[in-house]
ZADO-1210 file (C-alpha; in nm, 4 decimals, padded with zeros to 6 digits):
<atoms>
<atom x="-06.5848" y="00.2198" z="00.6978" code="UNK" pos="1"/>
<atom x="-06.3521" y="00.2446" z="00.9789" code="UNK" pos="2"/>
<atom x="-06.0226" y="00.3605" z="01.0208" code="UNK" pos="3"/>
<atom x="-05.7325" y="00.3332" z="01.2645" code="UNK" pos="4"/>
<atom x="-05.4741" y="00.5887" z="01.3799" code="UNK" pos="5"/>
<atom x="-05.2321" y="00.6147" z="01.6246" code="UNK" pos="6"/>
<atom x="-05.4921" y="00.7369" z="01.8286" code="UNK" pos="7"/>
<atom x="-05.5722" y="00.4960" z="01.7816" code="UNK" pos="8"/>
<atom x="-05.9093" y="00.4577" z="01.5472" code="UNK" pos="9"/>
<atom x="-06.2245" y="00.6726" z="01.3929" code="UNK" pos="10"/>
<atom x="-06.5447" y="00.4871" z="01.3376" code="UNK" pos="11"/>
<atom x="-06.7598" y="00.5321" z="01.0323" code="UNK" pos="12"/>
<atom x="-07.0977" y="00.4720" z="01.0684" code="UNK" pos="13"/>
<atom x="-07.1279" y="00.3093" z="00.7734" code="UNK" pos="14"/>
<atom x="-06.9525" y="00.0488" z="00.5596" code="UNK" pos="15"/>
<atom x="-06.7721" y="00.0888" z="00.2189" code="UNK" pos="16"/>
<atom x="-06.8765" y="-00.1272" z="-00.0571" code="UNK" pos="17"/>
<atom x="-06.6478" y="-00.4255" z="-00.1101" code="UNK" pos="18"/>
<atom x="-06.4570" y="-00.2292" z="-00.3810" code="UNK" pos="19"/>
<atom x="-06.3491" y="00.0204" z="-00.1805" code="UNK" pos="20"/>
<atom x="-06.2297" y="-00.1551" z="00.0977" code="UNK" pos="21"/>
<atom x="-06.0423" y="-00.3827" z="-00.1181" code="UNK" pos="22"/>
<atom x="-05.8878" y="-00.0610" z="-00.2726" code="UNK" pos="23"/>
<atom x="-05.7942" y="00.1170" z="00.0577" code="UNK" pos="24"/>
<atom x="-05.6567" y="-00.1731" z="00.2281" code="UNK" pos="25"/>
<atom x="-05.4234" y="-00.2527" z="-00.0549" code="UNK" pos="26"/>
<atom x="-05.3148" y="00.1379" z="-00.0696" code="UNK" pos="27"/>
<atom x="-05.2253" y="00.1042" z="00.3038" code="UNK" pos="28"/>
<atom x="-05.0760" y="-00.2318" z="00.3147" code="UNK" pos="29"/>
<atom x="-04.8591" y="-00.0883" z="-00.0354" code="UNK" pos="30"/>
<atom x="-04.7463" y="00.1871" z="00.1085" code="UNK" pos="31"/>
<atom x="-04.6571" y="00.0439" z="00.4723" code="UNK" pos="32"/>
<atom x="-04.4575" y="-00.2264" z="00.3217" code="UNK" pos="33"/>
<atom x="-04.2999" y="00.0069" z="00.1137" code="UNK" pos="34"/>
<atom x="-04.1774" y="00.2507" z="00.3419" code="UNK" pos="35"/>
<atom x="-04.0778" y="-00.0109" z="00.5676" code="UNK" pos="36"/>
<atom x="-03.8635" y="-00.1568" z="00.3141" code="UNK" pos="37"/>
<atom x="-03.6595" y="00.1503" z="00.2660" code="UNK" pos="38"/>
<atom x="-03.6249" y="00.1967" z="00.6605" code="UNK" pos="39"/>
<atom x="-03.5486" y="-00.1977" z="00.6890" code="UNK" pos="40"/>
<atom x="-03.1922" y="-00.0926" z="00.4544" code="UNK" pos="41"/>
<atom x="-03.1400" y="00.2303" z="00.6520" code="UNK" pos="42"/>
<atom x="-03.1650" y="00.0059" z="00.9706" code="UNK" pos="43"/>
<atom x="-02.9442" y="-00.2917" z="00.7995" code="UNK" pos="44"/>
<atom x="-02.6853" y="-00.0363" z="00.6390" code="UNK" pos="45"/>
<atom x="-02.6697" y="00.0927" z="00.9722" code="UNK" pos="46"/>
<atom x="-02.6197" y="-00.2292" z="01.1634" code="UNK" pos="47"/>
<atom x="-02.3126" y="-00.3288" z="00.8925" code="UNK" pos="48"/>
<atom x="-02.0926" y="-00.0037" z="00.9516" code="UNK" pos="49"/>
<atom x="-01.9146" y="00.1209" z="01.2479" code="UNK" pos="50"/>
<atom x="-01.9469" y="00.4770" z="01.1783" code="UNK" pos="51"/>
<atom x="-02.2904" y="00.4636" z="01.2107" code="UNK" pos="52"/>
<atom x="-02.2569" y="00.2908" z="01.5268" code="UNK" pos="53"/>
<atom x="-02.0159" y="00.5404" z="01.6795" code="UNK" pos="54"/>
<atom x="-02.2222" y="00.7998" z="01.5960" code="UNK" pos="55"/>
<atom x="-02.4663" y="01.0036" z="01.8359" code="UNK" pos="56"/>
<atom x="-02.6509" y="01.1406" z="01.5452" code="UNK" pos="57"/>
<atom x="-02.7014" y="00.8185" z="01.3780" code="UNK" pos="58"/>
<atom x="-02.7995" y="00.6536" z="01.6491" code="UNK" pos="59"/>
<atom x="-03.0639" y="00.8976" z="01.7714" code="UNK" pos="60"/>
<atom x="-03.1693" y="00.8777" z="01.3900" code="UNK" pos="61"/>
<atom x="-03.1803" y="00.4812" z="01.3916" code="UNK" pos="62"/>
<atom x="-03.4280" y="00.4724" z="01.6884" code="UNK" pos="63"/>
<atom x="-03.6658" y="00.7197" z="01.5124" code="UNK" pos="64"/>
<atom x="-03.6930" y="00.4943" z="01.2280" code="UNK" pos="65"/>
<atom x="-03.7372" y="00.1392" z="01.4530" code="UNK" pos="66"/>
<atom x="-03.9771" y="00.3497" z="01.6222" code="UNK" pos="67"/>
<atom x="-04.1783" y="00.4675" z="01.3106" code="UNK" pos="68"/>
<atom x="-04.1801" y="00.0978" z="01.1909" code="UNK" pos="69"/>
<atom x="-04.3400" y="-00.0052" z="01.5230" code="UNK" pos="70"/>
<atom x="-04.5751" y="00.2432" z="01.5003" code="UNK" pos="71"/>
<atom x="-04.7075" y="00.2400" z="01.1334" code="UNK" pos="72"/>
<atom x="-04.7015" y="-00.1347" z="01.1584" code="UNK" pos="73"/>
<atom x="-04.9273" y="-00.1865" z="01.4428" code="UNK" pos="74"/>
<atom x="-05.1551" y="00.0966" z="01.2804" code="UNK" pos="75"/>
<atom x="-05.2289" y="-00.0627" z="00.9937" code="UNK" pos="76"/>
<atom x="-05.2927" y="-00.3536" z="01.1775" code="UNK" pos="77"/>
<atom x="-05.5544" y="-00.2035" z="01.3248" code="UNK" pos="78"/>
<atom x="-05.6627" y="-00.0753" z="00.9967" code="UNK" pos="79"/>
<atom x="-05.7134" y="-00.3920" z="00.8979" code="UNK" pos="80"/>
<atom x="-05.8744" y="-00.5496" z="01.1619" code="UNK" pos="81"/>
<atom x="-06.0895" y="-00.2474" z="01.1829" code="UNK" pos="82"/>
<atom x="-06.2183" y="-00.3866" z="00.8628" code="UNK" pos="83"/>
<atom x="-06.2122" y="-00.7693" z="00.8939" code="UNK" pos="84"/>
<atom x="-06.2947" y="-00.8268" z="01.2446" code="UNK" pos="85"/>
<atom x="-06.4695" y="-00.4888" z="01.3328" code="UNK" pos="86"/>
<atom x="-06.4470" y="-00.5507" z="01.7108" code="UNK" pos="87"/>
<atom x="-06.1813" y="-00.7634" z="01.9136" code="UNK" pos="88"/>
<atom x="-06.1615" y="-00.8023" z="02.3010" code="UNK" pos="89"/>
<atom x="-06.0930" y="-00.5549" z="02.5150" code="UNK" pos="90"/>
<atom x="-05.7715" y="-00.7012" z="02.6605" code="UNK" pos="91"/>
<atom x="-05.5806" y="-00.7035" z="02.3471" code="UNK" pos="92"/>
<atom x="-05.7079" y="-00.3717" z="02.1790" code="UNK" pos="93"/>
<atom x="-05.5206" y="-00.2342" z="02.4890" code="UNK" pos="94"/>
<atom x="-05.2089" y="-00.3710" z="02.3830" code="UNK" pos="95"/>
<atom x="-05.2552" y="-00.2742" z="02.0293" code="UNK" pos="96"/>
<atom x="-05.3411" y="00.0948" z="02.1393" code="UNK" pos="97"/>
<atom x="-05.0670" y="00.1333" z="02.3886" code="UNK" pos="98"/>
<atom x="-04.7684" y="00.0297" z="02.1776" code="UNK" pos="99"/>
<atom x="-04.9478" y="00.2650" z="01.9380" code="UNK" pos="100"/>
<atom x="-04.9293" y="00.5771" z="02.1907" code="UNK" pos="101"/>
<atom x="-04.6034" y="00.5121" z="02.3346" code="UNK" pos="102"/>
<atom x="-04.4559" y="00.5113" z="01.9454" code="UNK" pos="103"/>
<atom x="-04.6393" y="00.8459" z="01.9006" code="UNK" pos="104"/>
<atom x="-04.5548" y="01.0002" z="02.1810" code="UNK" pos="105"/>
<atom x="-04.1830" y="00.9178" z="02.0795" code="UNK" pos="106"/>
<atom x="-04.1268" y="01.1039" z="01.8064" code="UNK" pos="107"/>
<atom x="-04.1555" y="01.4988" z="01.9192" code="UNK" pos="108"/>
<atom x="-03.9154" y="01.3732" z="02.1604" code="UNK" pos="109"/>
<atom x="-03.6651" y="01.2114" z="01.9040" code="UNK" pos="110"/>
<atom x="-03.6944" y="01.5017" z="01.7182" code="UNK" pos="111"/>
<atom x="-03.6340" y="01.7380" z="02.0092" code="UNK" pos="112"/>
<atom x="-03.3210" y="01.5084" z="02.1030" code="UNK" pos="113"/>
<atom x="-03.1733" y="01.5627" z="01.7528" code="UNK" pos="114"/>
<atom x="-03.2339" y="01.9217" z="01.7090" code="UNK" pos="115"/>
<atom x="-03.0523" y="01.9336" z="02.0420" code="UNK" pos="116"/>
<atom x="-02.7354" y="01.7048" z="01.8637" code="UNK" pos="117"/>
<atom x="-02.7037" y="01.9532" z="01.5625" code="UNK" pos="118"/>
<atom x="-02.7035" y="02.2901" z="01.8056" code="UNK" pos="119"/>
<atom x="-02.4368" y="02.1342" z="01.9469" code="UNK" pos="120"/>
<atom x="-02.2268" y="02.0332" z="01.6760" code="UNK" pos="121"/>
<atom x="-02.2812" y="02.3627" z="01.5370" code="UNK" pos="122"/>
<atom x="-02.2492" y="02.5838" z="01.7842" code="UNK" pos="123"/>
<atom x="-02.0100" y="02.4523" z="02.0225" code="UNK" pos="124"/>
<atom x="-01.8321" y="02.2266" z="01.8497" code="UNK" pos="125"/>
<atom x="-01.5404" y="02.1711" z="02.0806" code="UNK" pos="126"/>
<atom x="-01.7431" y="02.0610" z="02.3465" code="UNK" pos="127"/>
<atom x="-01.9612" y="01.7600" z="02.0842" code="UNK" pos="128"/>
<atom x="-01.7550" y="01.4857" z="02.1294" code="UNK" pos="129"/>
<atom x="-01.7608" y="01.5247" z="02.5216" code="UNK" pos="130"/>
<atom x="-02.1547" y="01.5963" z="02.5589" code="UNK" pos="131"/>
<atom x="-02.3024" y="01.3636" z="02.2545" code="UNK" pos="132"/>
<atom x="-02.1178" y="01.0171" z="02.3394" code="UNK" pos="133"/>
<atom x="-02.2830" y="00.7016" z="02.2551" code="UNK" pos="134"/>
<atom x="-02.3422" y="00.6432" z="02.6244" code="UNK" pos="135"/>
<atom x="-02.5548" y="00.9305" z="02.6832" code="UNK" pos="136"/>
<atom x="-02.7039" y="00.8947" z="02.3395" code="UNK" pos="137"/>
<atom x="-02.8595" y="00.5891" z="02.4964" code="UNK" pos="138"/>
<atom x="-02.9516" y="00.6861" z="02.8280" code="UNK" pos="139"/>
<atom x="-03.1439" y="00.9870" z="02.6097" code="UNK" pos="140"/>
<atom x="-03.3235" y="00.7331" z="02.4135" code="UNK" pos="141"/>
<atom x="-03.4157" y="00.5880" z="02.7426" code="UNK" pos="142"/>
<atom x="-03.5189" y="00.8503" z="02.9182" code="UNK" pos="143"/>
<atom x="-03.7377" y="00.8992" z="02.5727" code="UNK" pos="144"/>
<atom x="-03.9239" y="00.5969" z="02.6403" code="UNK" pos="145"/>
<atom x="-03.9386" y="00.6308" z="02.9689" code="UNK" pos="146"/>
<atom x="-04.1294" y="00.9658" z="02.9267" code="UNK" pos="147"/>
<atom x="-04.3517" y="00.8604" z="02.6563" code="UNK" pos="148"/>
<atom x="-04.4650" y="00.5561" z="02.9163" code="UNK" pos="149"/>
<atom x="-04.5581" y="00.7632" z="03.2183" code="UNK" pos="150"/>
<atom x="-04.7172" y="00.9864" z="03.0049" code="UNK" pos="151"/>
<atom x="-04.9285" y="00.6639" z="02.8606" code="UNK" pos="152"/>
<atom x="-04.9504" y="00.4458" z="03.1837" code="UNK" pos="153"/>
<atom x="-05.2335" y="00.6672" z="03.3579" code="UNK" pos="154"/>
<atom x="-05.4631" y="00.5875" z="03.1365" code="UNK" pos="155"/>
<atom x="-05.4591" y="00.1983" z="03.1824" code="UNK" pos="156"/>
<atom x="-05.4449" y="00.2774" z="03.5772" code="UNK" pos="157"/>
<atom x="-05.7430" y="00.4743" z="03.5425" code="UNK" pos="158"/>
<atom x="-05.9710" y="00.1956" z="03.3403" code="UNK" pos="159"/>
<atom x="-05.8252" y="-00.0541" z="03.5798" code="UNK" pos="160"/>
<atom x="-05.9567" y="00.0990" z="03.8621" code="UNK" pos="161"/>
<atom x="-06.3191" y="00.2249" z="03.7169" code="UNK" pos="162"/>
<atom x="-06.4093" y="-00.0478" z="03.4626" code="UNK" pos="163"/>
<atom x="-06.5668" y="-00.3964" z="03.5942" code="UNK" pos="164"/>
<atom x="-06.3618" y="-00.6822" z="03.5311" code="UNK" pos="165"/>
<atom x="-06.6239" y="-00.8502" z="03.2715" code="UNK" pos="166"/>
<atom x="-06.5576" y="-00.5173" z="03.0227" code="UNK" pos="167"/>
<atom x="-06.2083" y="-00.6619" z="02.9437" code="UNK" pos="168"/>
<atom x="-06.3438" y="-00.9618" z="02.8654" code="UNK" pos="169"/>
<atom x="-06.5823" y="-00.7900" z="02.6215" code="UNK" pos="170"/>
<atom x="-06.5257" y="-00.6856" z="02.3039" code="UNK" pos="171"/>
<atom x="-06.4987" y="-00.3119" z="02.1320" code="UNK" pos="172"/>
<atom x="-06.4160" y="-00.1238" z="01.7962" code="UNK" pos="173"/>
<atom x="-06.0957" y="-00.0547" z="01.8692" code="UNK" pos="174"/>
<atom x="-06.0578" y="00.3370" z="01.9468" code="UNK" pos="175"/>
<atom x="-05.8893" y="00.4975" z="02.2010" code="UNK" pos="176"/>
<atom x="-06.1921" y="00.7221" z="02.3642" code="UNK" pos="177"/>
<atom x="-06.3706" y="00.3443" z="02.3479" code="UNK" pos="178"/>
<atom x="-06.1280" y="00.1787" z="02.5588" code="UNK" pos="179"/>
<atom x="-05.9865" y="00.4563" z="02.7739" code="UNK" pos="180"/>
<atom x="-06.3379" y="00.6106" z="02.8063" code="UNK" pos="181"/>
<atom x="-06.2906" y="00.7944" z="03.1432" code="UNK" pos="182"/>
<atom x="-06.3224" y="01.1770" z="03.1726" code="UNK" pos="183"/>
<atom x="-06.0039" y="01.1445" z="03.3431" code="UNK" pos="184"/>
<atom x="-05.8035" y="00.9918" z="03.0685" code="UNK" pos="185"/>
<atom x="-05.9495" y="01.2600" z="02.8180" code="UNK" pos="186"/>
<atom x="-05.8513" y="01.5361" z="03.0355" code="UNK" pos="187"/>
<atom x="-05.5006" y="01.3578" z="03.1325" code="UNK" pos="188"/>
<atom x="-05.3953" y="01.2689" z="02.6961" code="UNK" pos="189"/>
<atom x="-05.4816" y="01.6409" z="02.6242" code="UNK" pos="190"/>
<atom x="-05.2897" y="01.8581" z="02.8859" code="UNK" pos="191"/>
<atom x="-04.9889" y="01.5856" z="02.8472" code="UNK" pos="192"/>
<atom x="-05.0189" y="01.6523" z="02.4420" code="UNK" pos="193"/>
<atom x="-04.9971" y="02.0512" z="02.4821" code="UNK" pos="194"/>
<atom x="-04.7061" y="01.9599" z="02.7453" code="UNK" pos="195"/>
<atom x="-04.5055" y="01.7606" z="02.5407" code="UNK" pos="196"/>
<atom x="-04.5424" y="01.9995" z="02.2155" code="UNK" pos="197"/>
<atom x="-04.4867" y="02.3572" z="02.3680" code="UNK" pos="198"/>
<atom x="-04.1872" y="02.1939" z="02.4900" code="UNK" pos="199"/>
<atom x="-04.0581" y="02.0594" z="02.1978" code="UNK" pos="200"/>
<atom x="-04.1461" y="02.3782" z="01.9694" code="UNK" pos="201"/>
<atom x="-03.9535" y="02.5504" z="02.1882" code="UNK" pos="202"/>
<atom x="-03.6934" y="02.2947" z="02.1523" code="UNK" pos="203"/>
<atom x="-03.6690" y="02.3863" z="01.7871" code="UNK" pos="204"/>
<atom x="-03.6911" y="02.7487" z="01.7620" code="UNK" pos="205"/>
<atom x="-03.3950" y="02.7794" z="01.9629" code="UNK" pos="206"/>
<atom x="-03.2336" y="02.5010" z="01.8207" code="UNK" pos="207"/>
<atom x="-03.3203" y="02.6686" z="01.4407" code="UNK" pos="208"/>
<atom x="-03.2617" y="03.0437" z="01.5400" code="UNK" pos="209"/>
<atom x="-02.8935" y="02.9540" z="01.7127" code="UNK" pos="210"/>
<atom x="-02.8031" y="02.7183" z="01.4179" code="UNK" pos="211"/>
<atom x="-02.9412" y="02.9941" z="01.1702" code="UNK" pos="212"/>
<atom x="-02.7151" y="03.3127" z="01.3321" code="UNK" pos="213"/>
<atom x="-02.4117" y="03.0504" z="01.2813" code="UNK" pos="214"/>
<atom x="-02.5161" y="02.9860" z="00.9448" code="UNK" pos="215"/>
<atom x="-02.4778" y="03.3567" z="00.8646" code="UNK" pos="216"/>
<atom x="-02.1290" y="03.2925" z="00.8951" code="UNK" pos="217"/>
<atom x="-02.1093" y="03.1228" z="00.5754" code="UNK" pos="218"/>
<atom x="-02.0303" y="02.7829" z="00.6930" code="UNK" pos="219"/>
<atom x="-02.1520" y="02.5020" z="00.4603" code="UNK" pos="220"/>
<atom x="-02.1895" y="02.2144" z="00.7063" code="UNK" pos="221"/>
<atom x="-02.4228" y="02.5021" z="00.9538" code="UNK" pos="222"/>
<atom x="-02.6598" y="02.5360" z="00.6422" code="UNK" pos="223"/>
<atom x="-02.6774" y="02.2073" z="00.6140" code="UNK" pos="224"/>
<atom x="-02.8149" y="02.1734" z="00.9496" code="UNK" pos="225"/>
<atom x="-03.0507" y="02.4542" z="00.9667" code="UNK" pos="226"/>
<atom x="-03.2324" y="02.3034" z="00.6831" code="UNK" pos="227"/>
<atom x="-03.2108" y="01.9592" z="00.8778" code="UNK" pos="228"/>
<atom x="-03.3808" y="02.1539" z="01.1430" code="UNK" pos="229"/>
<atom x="-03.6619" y="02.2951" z="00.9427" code="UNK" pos="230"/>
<atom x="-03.7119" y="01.9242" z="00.7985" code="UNK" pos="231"/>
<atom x="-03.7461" y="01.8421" z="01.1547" code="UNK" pos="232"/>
<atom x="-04.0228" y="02.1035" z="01.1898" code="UNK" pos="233"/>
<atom x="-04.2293" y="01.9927" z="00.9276" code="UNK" pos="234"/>
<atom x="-04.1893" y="01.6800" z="01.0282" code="UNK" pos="235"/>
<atom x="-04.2897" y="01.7494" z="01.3786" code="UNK" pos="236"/>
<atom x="-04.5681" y="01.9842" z="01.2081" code="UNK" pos="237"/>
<atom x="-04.6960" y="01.6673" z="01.0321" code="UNK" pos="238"/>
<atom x="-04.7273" y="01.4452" z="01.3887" code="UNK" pos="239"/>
<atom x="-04.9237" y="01.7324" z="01.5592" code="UNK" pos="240"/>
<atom x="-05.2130" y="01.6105" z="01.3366" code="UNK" pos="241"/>
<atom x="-05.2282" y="01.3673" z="01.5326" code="UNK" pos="242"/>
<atom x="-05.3598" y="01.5482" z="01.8284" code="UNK" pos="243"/>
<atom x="-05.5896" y="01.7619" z="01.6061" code="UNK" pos="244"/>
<atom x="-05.7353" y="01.4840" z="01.4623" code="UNK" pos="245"/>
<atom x="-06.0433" y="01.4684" z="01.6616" code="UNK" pos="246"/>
<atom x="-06.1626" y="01.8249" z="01.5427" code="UNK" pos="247"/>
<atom x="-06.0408" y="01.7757" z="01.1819" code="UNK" pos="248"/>
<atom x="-06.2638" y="01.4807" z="01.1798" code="UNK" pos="249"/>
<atom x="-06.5704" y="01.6456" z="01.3237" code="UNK" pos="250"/>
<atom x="-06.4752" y="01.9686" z="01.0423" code="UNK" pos="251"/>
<atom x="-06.4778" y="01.7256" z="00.7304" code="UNK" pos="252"/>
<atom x="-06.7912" y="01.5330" z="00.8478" code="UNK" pos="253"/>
<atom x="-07.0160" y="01.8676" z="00.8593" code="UNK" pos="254"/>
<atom x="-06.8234" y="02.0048" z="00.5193" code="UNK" pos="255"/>
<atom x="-06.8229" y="01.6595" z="00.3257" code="UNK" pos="256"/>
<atom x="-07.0983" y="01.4616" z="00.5196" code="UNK" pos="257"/>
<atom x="-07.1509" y="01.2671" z="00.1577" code="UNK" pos="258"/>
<atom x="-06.7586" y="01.2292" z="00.1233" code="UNK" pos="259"/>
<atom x="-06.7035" y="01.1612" z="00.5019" code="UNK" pos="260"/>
<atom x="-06.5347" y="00.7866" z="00.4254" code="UNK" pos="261"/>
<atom x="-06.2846" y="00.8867" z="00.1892" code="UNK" pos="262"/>
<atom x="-06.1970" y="01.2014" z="00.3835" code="UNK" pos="263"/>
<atom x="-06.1685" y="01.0179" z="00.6500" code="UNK" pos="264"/>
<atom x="-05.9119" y="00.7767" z="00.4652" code="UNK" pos="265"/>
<atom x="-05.7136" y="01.1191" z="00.3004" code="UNK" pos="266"/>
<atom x="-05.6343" y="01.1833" z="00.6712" code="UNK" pos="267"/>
<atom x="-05.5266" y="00.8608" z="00.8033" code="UNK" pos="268"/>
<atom x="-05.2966" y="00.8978" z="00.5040" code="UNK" pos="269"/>
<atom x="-05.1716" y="01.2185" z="00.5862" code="UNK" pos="270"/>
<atom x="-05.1312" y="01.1766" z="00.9735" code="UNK" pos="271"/>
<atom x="-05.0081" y="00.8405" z="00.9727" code="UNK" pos="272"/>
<atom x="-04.8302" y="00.7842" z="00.6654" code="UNK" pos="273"/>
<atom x="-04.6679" y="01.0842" z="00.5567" code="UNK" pos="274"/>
<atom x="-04.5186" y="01.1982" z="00.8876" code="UNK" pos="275"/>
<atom x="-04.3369" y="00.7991" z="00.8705" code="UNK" pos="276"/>
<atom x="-04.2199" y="00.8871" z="00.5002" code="UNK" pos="277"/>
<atom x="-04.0244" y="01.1785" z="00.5899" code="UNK" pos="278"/>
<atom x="-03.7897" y="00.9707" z="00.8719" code="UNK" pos="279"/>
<atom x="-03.5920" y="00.7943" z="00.5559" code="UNK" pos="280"/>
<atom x="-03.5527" y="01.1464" z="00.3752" code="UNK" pos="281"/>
<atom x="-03.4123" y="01.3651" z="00.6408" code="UNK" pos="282"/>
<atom x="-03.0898" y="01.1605" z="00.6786" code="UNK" pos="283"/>
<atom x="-03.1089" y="00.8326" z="00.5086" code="UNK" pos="284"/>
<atom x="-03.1455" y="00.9405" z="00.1742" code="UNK" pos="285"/>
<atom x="-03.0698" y="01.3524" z="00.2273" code="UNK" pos="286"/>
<atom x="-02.7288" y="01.2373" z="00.4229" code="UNK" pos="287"/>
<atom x="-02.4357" y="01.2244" z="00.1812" code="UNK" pos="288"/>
<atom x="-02.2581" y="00.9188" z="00.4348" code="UNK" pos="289"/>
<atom x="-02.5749" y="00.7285" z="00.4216" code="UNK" pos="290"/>
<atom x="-02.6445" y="00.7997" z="00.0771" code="UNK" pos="291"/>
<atom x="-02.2492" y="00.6580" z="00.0050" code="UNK" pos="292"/>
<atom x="-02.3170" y="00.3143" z="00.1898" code="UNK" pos="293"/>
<atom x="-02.6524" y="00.2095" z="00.1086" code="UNK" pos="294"/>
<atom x="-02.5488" y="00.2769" z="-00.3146" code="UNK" pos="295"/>
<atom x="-02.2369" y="00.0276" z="-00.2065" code="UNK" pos="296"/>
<atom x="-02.5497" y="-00.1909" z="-00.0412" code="UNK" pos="297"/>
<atom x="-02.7528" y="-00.1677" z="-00.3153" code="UNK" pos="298"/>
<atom x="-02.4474" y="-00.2379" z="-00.5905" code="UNK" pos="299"/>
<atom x="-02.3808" y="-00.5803" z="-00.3823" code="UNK" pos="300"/>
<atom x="-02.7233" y="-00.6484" z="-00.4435" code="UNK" pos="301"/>
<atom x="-02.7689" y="-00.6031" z="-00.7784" code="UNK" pos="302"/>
<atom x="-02.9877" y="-00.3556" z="-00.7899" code="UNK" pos="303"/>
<atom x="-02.9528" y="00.0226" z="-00.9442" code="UNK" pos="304"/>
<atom x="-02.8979" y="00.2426" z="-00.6626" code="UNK" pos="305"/>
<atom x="-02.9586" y="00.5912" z="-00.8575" code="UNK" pos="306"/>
<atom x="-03.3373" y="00.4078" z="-00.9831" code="UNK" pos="307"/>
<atom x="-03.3707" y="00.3585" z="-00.6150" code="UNK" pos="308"/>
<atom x="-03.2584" y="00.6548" z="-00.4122" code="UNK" pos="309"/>
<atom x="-03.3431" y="00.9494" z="-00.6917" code="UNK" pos="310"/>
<atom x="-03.7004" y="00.8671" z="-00.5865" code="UNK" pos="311"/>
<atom x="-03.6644" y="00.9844" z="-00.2894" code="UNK" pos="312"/>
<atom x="-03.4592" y="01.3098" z="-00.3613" code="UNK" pos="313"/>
</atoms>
């Protein structure tokens, strides 16, 4: 079996039967399709309505969940083609696995960049409407990408300049530490991931601690947000198995050497998947304004908005 991740893949030394990989790929394929169905309505309920538009919080929100679709869908395309193909050319398993990193690298900073919108609302109010304007809200997500590039960028400098030119005509499994094999690149991905996620902890402890003294003083809509905060948390707790992955691998292969294929699977699930299905819950479907239009969406549809959204709540 083999198995890609954002990271972008894990080989298996072995193959499952035809069975099984029938099985898995249709569990993947199910549940990306399905969770980008409910982020395609967030996305189109968002387009359709101005105060979504006008809104910092929103907005920040809407780019987390284009972001997640980018990322989960060119996952499980390598997923797949880790499975029907089994290698491709070097070339374009760089594409695949940068668009992969620069979508992962993303989301701590999102999330950062929100927790940093509800402090303010909460906390100094007065001062939200002139710091958190759609302007800035855009030059953030900007500066977001920007980030998550130069952070990414090295490491296809680096194989430029050591690799011959007749290895990117060649062709791999597509994994990270296969393509971007230098010692460089290893010790460049790991100092930039303990970078980027001390800094956005400590984004959200102060964020969660400030909102959390203002909650004491019984405001509803300050409660509200501390709890959006810890969602953020897990959340974010949920994407830093991502950079763990390597060592939870090499854990379940000398625990369940016999099991190592579908434990391998179980955690492409639960670091690729889950993390994306939490994006649609934290406002789109926990938000009581979101919740409001995309029942109206769904009632202009036809379709029964409490079978749809009490899923997911």
């Amino acid at each position: 079996m083999n198995v890609s991740s954002a990271n972008v893949t894990v080989v298996v030394h072995y193959r499952d039967s035809f069975l099984k990989a029938v099985t898995k790929n249709v569990i993947v394929v199910a549940l990306g399709i399905s969770i980008n169905y409910i982020n395609a309505n967030l996305i189109h309920t968002f387009r359709r309505h101005q105060v979504f538009n006008m809104n910092p919080r929103y907005i920040l929100f809407i780019h987390l969940v284009v972001n997640d679709m980018i990322q989960m869908t060119v996952t499980i395309i390598l997923f797949l083609l880790s499975y029907i193909l089994y290698r491709i050319n070097v070339s374009f398993c760089c594409l695949f696995i940068l668009f992969a990193l620069f979508t992962t690298e993303n989301t701590p900073l999102n999330l950062a960049c929100m927790a940093v919108e509800c402090y303010i609302a909460i906390c100094i109010p007065l001062r939200h409407g002139q710091l958190c304007t759609v302007k800035r809200t855009h030059i953030v997500i900007g500066l977001i990408w920007a980030m998550s590039v130069l952070s990414v960028l090295p490491d296809l400098f680096i194989i430029l300049a050591t690799e011959p030119l007749q290895f990117f005509h060649s062709r791999v499994f597509c994994k990270r530490d296969y393509v971007f094999r230098s010692s460089y690149s290893l010790r460049k991905r790991d100092a930039s991931h303990i970078l980027f996620l001390v800094v956005v902890w400590l984004v959200l402890f102060c964020a969660y601690f400030r909102i959390l003294f203002a909650a004491k003083a019984a405001d509803g809509d300050a409660k509200k947000a501390r709890n959006t905060i810890l969602l953020h948390g897990f959340q974010l707790l949920l994407c830093m198995l991502t950079y763990i992955a390597p060592a939870l691998k090499k854990a379940l292969f000398e625990w369940f050497p016999k099991q190592y294929s579908h434990s391998l699977f179980v955690c492409y699930i639960i670091i690729q998947i889950l993390p994306r299905f939490v994006s649609p819950i934290v406002y789109g479907l926990r938000d009581q304004t979101f919740r409001r239009y995309l029942k109206q969406y769904f009632l202009s549809r036809g379709i029964n908005p409490q079978t749809t959204l009490k899923v997911y709540t």
